[in-house]
Residue, then its C-alpha position, 0 to 999 in steps of 0.5 A: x525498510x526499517x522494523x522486523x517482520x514477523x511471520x504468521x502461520x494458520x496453526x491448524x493448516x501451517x500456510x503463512x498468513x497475509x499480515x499488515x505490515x503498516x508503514x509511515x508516509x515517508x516508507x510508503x514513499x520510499x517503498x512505491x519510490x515517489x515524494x511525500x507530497x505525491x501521496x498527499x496530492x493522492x489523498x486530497x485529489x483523487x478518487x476510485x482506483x486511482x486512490x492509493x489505500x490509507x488510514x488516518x488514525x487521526x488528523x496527522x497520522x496517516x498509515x499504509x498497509x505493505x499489503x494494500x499497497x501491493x495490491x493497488x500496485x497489482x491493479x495498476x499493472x494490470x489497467x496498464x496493461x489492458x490499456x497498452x494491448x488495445 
């Protein structure tokens, strides 16, 4: 990943915030190591918790969330796992 990230903190609590950090297709790609293309197949075709998250800012430009996307992943893990102890 390319950019600096910058650490938020709660000025009255001084605990770290969760922040956005927003990502392109291609670094979203490249962070969940899949294609370009899967994550357009994912936008057209699928639905519910199987979608991965996104904005589309506007007809081109589209943008994940580190955070969103860590938090699908984290789902995913866990339906996965449901699914391998029956």
């Amino acid at each position: 990943m390319t950019g600096k990230e910058f650490i938020q903190y709660d000025p009255l609590t001084e605990v770290k915030l969760k922040r956005h950090i927003w990502l392109t297709e291609k670094q979203a790609a490249e962070y969940l190591n899949v294609s370009p293309s899967m994550l357009a197949k994912n936008r057209c075709y699928k639905r519910g918790v199987e979608l991965i998250p996104f904005v589309k800012m506007s007809g081109r430009c589209i943008r994940y969330s580190r955070l969103q996307l860590d938090t699908w992943l984290e789902t995913q893990l866990q339906a996965f796992n449901e699914v391998q102890e029956k």
